[in-house]
LUMSEBA-801961 format. One record per residue (C-alpha): x, y, z; residue in three letters. Coordinates in steps of 0.001 Angstrom, whole numbers, plus 500000, padded with zeros to 6 digits. Last residue first. Layout:
REM residues N
XYZAla/...
//
This chain:
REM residues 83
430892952453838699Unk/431242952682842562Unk/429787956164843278Unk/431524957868845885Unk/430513957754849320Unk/428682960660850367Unk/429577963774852708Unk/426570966391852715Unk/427271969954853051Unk/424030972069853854Unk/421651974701853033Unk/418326975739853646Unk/419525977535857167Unk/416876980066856329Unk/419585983375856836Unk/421818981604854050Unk/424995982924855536Unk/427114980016856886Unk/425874977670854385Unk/426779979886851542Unk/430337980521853313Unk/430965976285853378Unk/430105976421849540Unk/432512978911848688Unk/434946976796851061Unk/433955973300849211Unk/434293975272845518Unk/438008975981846542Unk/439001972242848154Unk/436680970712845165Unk/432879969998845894Unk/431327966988843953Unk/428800967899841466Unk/424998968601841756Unk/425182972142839780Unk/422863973659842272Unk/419701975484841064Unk/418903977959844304Unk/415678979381844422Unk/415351983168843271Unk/412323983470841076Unk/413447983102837379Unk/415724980375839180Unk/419256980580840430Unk/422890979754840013Unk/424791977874842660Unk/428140976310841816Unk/430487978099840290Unk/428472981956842028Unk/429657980629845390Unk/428765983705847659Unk/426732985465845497Unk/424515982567844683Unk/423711982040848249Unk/422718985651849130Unk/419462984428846709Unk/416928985029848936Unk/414915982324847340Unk/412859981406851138Unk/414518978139851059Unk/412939975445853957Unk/410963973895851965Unk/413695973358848951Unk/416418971934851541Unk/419181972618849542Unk/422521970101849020Unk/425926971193848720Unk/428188967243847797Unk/431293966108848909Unk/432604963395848233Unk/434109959977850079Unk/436091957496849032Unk/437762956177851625Unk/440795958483850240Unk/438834961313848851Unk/437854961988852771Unk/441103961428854328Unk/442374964351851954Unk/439740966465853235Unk/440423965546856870Unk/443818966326856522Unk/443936969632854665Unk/444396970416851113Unk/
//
């Protein structure tokens, strides 16, 4: 676990993949990258899973960014729900 990560769950803080559903064309490449936590539809689009990222998920998720040609996908820190 690095620094920043461990800083992170500290204050806190998760992290969470998030699609922009406009933007997504339903290539797919996504789900083969980080099959945990992105399956898809009948027709391609992403269905996330919604949970927090762990250290291995958050790197399968940080490829998926990297190579979704549409740049429809994106890490988003959060606080952590106060229940």
């Amino acid at each position: 676990m690095n620094g920043a990560s461990a800083l992170g769950r500290a204050a806190g803080r998760s992290r969470l993949l998030r699609v922009d559903p406009v933007a997504c064309d339903g290539i797919g490449m996504c789900a083969h990258l980080a099959p945990r936590i992105i399956d898809v539809d009948p027709w391609g689009y992403p269905v996330l899973t919604g949970h927090p990222l762990d250290e291995a998920d958050s790197r399968r998720a940080a490829m998926a960014v990297a190579a979704c040609p549409r740049r429809a996908m994106f890490i988003e820190d959060r606080p952590a729900k106060i229940v």
